[in-house]
One Martini backbone bead per residue (centre of mass of N, CA, C, O) as a GRO file, in nm:
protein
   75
    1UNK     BB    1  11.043  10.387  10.250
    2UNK     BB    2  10.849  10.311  10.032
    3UNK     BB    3  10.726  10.205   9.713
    4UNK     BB    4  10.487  10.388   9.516
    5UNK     BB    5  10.269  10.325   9.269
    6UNK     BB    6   9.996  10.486   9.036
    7UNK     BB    7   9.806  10.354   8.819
    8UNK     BB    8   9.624  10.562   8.559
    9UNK     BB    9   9.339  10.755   8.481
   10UNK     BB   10   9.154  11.034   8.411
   11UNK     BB   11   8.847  10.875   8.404
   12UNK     BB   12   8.915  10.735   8.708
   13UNK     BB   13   8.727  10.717   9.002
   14UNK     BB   14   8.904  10.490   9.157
   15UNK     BB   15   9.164  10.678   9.147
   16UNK     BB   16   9.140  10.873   9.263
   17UNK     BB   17   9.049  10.734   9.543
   18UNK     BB   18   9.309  10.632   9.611
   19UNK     BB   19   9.498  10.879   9.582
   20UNK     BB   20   9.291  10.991   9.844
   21UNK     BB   21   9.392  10.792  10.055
   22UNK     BB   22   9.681  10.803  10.044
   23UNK     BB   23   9.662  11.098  10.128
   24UNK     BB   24   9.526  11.104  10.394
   25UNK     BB   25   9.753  10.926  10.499
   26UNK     BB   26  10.059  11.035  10.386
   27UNK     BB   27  10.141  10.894  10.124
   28UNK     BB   28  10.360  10.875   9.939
   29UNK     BB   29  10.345  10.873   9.548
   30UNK     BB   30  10.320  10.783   9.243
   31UNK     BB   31  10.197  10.911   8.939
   32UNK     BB   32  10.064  10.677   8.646
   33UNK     BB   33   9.979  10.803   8.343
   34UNK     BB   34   9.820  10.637   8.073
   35UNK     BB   35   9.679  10.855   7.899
   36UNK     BB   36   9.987  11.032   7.864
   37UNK     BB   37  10.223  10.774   7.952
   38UNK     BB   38  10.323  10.554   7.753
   39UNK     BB   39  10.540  10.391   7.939
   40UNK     BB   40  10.299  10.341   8.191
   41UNK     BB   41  10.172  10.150   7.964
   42UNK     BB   42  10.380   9.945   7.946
   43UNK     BB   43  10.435   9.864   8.255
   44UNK     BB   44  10.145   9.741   8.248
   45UNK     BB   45  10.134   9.538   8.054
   46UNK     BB   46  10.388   9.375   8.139
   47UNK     BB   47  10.233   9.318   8.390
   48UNK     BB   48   9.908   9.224   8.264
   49UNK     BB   49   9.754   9.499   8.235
   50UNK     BB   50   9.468   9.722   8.169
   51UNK     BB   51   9.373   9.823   8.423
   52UNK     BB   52   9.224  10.045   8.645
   53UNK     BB   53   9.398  10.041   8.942
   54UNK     BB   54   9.738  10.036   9.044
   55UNK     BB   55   9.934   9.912   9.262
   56UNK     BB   56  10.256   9.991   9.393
   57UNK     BB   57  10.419   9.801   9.699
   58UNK     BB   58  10.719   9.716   9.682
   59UNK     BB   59  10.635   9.517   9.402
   60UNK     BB   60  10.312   9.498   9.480
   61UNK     BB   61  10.013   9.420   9.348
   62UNK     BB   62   9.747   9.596   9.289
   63UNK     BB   63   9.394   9.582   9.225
   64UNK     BB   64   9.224   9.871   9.256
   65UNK     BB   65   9.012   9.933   9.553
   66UNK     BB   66   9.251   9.796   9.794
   67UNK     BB   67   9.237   9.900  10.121
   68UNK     BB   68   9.339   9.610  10.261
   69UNK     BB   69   9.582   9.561  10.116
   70UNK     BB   70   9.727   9.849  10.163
   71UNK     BB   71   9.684   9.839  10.491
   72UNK     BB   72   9.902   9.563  10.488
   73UNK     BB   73  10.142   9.673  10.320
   74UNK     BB   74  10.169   9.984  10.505
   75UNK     BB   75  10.251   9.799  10.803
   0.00000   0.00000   0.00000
């Protein structure tokens, strides 16, 4: 099973948009919510990101709403 992780905040519809691909898909992720947990904007920031979403797809960083990019390293 992949480790996918799903860096978020509240008020963003392409983060929701994700989140509904991926539950679509039957896919389990960690949803990391920058507005309300401080650590997971630091992982955040850490990793070069400011904006949101990010997916983490067992180490590969996705930026942004990019559905084609998540079903080829899903695949």
């Amino acid at each position: 099973m992949k480790d996918i992780k799903v860096y978020s905040s509240s008020t963003c519809p392409y983060c929701t948009m994700m989140k509904d691909y991926l539950t679509s898909k039957g896919v389990a992720f960690t949803e990391k919510n920058v507005s309300i947990d401080t650590e997971a904007r630091k992982e955040l920031m850490a990793m070069g990101h400011m904006g949101v979403p990010v997916t983490v797809i067992d180490g590969v960083e996705v930026v942004g709403y990019d559905t084609q990019r998540v079903d080829a390293l899903l695949a």
